[in-house]
C-alpha positions as CSV (number, residue, x, y, z in Angstrom):
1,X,65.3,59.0,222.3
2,X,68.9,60.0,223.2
3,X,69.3,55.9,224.3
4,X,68.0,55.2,221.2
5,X,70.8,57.6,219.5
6,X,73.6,56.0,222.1
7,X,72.4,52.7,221.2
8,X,72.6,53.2,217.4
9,X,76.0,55.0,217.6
10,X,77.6,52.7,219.7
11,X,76.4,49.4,217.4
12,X,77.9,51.7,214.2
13,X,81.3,51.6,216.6
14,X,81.2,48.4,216.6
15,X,80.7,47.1,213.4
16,X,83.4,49.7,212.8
17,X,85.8,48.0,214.9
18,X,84.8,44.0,213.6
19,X,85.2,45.5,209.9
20,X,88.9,46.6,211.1
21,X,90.1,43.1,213.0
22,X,88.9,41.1,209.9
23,X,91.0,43.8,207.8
24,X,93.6,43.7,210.1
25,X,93.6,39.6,210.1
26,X,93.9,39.3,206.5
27,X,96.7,42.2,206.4
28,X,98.9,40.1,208.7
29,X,97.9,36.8,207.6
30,X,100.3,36.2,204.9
31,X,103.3,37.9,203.0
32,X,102.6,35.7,199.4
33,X,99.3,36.6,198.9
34,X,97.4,35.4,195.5
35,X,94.9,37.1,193.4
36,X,92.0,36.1,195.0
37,X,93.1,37.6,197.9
38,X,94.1,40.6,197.2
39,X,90.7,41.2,195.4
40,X,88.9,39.9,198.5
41,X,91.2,42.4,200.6
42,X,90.6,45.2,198.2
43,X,86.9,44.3,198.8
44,X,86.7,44.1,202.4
45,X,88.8,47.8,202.9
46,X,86.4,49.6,200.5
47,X,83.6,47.9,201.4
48,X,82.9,47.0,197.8
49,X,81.9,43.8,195.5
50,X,83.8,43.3,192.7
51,X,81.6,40.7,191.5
52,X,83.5,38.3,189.4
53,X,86.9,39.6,188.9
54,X,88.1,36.7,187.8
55,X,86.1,36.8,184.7
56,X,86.5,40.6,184.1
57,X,90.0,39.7,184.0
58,X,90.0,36.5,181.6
59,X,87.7,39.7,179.1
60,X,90.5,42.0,179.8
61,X,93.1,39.6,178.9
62,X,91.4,38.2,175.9
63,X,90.7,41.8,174.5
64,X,92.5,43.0,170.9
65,X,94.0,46.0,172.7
66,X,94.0,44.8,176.6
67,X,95.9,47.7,177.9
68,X,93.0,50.3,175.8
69,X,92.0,52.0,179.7
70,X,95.4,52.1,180.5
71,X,96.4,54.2,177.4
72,X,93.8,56.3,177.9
73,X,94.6,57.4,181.8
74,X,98.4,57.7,179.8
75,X,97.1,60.0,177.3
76,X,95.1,61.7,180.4
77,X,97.9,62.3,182.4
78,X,100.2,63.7,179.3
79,X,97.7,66.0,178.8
80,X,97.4,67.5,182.2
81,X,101.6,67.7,182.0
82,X,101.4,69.5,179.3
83,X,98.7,72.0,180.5
């Protein structure tokens, strides 16, 4: 049982430490990066799919009020200023 444990804690390790060299690879790989990249970046740190961004941002953009979440977290952070 405890090689079992050992085993299973060392394999978290080292996914741990093949999650960092690909973050670290794509950290140093460029200084101009473009969207894409950041959002695959951005991805890969947090360990989260952003599905398609691209389109999310082509619906932002084409919105009547694009900057609506951004005027609320404004409004938000007035507020707690004020309190």
């Amino acid at each position: 049982m405890a090689n079992d444990l050992l085993c299973a804690y060392l394999k978290t390790g080292l996914s741990l430490i093949e999650r960092n060299k690909r973050t670290d690879t794509i950290w140093k790989s460029k200084c101009a990066w473009t969207d894409k990249e950041i959002a695959l970046f951005m991805e890969n740190i947090f360990d989260f799919d952003l599905g398609d961004f691209y389109r999310t941002y082509l619906e932002i953009k084409n919105r009547q009020n694009p900057p609506k979440f951004l005027d609320t977290m404004r409004a938000a952070l007035v507020k707690k200023f004020e309190e």
